[in-house]
C-alpha positions in Angstrom: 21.7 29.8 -5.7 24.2 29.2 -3.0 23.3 31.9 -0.8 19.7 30.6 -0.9 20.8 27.1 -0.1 23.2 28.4 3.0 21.5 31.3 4.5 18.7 32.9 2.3 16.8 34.8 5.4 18.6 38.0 4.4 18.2 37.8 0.6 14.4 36.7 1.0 13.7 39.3 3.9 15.6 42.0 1.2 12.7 40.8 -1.9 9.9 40.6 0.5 10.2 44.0 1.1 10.6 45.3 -2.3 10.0 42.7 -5.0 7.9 39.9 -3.3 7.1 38.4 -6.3 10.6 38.5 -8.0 11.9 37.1 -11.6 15.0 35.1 -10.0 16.8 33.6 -13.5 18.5 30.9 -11.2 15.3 29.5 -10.5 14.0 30.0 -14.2 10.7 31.3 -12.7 9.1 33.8 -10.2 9.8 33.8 -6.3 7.4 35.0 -3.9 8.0 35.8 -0.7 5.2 37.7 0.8 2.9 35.6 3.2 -0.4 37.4 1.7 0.5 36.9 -2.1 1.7 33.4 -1.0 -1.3 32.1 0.4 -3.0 33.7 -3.3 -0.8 31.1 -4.8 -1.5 27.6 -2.7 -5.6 28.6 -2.2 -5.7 28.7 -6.2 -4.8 25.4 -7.6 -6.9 26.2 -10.3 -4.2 29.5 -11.4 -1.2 27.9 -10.2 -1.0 23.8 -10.4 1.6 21.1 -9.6 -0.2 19.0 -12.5 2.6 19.6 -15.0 5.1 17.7 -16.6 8.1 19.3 -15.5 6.5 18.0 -12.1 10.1 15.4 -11.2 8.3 13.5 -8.5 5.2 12.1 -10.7 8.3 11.0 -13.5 9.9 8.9 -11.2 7.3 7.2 -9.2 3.7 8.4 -11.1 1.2 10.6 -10.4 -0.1 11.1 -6.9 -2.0 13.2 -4.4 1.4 15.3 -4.9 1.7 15.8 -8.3 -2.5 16.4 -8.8 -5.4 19.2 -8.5 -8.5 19.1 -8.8 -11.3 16.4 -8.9 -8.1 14.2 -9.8 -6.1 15.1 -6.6 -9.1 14.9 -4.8 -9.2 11.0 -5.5 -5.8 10.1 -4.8 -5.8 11.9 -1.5 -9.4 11.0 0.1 -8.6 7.9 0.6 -6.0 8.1 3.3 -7.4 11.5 4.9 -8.9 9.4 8.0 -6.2 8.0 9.5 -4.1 11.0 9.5 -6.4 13.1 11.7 -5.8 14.4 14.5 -7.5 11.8 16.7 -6.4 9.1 14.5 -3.1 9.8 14.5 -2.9 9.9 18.5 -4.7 6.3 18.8 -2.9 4.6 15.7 0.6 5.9 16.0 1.4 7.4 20.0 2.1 4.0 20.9 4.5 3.0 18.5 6.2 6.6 18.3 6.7 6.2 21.7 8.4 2.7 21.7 10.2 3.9 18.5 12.2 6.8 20.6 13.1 4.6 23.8 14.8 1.8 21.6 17.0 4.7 19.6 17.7 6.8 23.5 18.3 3.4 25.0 22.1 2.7 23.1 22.5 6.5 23.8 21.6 6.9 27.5 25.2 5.8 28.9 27.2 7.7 26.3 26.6 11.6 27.2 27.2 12.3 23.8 25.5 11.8 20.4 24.6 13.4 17.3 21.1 13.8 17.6 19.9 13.8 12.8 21.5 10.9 12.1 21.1 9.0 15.6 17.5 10.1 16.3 15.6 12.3 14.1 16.2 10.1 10.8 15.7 6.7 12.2 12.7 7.6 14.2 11.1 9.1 10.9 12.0 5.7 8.7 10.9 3.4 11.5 7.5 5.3 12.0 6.6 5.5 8.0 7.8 1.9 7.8 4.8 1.3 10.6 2.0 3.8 9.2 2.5 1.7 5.7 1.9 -1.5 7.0 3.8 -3.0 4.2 4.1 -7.0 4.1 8.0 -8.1 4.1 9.4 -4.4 4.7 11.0 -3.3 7.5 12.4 0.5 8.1 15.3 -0.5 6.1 14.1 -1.6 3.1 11.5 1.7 3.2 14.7 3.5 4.0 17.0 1.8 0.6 13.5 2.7 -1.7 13.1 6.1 -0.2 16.8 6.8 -0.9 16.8 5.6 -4.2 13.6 7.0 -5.2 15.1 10.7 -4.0 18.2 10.2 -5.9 16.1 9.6 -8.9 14.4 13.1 -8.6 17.1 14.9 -7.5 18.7 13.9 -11.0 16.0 15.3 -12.9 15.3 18.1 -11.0 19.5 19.2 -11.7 18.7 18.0 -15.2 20.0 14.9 -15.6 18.8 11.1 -16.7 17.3 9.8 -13.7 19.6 7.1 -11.7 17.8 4.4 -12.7 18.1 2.6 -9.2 14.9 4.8 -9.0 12.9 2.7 -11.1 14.6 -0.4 -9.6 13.2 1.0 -6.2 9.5 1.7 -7.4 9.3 -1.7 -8.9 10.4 -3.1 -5.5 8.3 -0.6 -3.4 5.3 -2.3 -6.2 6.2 -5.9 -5.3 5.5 -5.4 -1.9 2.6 -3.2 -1.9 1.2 -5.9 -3.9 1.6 -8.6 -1.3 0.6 -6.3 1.3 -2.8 -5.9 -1.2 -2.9 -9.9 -1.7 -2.5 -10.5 2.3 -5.6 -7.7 3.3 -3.9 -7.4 6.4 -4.5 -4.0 8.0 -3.3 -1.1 6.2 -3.6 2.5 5.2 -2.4 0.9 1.4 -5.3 -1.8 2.1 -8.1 0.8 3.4 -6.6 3.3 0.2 -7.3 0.4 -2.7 -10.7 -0.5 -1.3 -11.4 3.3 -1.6 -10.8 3.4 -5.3 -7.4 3.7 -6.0 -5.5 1.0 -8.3 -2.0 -0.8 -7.9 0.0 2.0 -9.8 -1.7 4.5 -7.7 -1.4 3.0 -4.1 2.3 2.5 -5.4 3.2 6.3 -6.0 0.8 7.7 -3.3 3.1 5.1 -0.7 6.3 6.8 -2.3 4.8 10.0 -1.6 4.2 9.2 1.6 7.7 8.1 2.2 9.6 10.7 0.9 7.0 13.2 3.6 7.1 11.4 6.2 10.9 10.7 6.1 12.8 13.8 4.6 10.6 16.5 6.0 9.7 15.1 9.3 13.5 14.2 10.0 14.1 18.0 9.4 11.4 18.8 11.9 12.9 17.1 14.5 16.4 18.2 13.9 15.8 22.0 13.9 13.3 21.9 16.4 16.4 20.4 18.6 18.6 22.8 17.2 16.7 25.5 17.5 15.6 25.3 21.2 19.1 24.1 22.4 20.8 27.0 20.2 19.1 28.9 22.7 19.6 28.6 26.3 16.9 31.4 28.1 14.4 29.7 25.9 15.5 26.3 26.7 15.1 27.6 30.2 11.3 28.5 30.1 10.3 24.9 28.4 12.3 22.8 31.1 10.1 25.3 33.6 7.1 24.4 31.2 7.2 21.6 29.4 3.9 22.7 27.9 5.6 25.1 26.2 7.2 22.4 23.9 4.3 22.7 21.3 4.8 26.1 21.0 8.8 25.9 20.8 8.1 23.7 18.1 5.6 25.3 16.3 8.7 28.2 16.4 11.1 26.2 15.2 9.2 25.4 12.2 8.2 29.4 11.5 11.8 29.7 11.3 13.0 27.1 9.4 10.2 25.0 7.8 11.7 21.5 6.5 10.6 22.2 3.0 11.2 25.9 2.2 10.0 26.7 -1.2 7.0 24.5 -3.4 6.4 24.6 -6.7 3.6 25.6 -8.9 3.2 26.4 -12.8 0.6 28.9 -13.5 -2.3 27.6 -15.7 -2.9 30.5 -17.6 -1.8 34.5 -17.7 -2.5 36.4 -14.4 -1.6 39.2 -11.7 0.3 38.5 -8.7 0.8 41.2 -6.7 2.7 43.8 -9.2 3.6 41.0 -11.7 2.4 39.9 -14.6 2.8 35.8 -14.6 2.7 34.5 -18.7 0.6 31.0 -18.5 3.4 28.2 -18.0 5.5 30.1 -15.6 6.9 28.1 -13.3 6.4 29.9 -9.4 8.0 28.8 -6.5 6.6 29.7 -3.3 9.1 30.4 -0.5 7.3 29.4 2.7 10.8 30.5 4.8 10.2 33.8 3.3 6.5 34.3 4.1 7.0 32.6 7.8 9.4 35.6 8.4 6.5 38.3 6.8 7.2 41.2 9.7 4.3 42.2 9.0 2.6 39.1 10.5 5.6 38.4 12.5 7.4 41.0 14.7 10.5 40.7 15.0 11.0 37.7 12.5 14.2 36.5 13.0 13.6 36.2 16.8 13.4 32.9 18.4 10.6 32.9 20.7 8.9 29.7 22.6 6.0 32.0 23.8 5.4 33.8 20.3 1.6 34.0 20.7 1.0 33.6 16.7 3.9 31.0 16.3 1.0 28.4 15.1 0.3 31.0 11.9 3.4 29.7 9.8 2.8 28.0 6.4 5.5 25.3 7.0 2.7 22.4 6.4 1.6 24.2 3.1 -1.8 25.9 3.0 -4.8 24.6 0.4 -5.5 21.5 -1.2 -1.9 20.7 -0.3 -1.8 20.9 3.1 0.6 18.4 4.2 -1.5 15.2 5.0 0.9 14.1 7.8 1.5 17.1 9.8 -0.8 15.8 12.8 2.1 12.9 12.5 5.1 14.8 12.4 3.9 16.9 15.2 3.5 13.8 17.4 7.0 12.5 16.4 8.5 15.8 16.9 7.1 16.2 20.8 7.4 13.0 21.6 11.0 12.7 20.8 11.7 16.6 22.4 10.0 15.7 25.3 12.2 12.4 25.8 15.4 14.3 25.0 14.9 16.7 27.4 13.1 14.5 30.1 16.1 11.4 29.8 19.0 13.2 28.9 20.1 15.3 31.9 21.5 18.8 30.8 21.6 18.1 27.5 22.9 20.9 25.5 24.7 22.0 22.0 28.0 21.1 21.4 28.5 23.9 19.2 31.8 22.4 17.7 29.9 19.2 16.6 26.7 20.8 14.6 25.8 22.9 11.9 22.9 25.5 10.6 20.1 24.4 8.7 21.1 24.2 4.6 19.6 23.2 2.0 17.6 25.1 -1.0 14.4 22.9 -0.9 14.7 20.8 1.8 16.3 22.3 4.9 17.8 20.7 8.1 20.9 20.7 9.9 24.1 18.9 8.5 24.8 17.5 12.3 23.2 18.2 15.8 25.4 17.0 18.3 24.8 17.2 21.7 26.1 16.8 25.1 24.2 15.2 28.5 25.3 14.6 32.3 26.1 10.7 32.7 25.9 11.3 36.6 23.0 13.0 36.7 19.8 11.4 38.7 
């Protein structure tokens, strides 16, 4: 389990090419690897679900567009589909993304130093969920103390112990203000969700959901993105040369390391997956890090390549009915803030003593990404 929550490229590379749908006791269920056979899994939610009790999320904070399939899933999630399309997203949120990243550079601009997770990437992902919710009497702090809280909780019960109970403190704050926000009608995507169908409980968990997205995963975005590209200095080269090329380095970044490597799924009944027989109830956790480094899709998978023609053809937002809802979102966050960094900090580069790889077993992203910049620069 530690080598998967450190470095787990070799390991998974190692099972993809032999076992790629492996019995891993550790995990206390099957883990597949291949991109083919992984894509089988999250196409089929009626074979392999996340509507199953052993599903921690939907303990602590109820059941959601997360923790549903089917007609069910279908329900909690139509409701805020619009206004995280593409062209939504770009006319509700550039503006505010935007204004979002010049207040956190502003403190930083005269320092020539800073650590970019903690200082940039975090805060800019709290203050923009904080704004897509809409929430009466909430500002990205008080998101930030329920998100917290709220992950605590489920990080208890997924280790296997009582849930802090802070959690359910947080919920039933998270509750109190979705319900003003409800009472008020101002304009929101919570407003807009419980006209479409959805009751108090419901707008409750799916906002939790929401938080815990747009927060933990898209902080990780940004953080290896910047790692990744300034880890590398040719590449770095081409996309100051080309800043077009950011999309692309980003798209990269998230091939490599996707912010949430491995989901979840509990097979509904007994099947075949590739040359393994799954018993109904089997718990099988998909490894998107492993099938983003497939070499049979990717040459050269470990290579770090900002002009990687297929970079785009990585599973890191999930495939299926669960394809992340906010990944036109965390796109725009990402490029916006790379594109600042790179356009306002002046040689900014790695200060390799101050950062860190990527960790984590489920949700991965740099311990620290410090950085460096010219002060004197023009």
């Amino acid at each position: 389990m530690a080598e998967l929550a450190t470095d787990p490229h070799p390991r998974l590379a190692l099972l993809l090419g032999a076992e790629p749908v492996s019995w891993v006791p550790e995990l206390g269920g099957w883990l597949v690897t291949r991109r083919d056979l992984v894509l089988e899994v999250m196409r089929a939610a009626e074979v392999y679900t996340v509507d199953d009790p052993r599903f921690t999320t939907a303990r602590v904070v109820g059941p959601s567009m997360l923790s549903t399939d089917g007609p069910e899933h279908a329900r909690h999630r139509g409701p805020f589909a619009d206004p995280f399309r593409a062209r939504d997203v770009s006319e509700r949120f550039a503006r505010v993304i935007a204004e979002e990243t010049d207040l956190l550079l502003g403190p930083l601009r005269g320092r020539g130093t800073a650590e970019l997770r903690r200082e940039v990437a975090g805060p800019l992902a709290v203050a923009v969920v904080a704004a897509a919710l809409g929430l009466v009497e909430a500002d990205a702090a008080a998101v930030l103390s329920w998100y917290d809280r709220i992950v605590r909780a489920v990080d208890d019960l997924t280790a296997g112990r009582p849930a802090d109970p802070e959690g359910a403190v947080a919920v039933g704050q998270l509750r109190g203000s979705v319900e003003a926000t409800l009472a008020e009608r101002r304009e929101s995507i919570l407003v807009a969700a419980a006209e479409g169908g959805l009751g108090v409980p419901e707008v409750v968990s799916n906002a939790a959901v929401l938080m815990f997205g747009g927060i933990e995963t898209t902080e990780g975005m940004i953080a290896n993105a910047a790692l990744h590209l300034l880890s590398h200095p040719e590449q770095l080269e081409l996309v100051r040369r080309d800043p077009g090329l950011v999309d692309n380095a980003i798209e990269e970044s998230l091939r490599l390391e996707p912010a949430a490597a491995v989901v979840d799924r509990y097979a509904t009944r007994d099947t075949q997956l590739g040359r393994a027989r799954i018993r109904s109830g089997d718990l099988v956790v998909v490894s998107i890090a492993g099938a983003n480094r497939d070499p049979a899709v990717f040459p050269e998978p470990d290579r770090y390549d900002v002009r990687r023609a297929n970079a785009r053809g990585h599973l890191a937002f999930a495939h299926g009915p669960h394809f992340c809802l906010g990944a036109h979102l965390a796109r725009l966050e990402t490029r916006t803030c790379m594109l600042a960094l790179l356009g306002e900090l002046p040689g900014l580069r790695l200060d390799s003593e101050g950062s860190a790889p990527p960790r984590g077993l489920v949700f991965r992203k740099p311990l620290a990404v410090r950085v460096l910049w010219d002060q004197h620069a023009e």
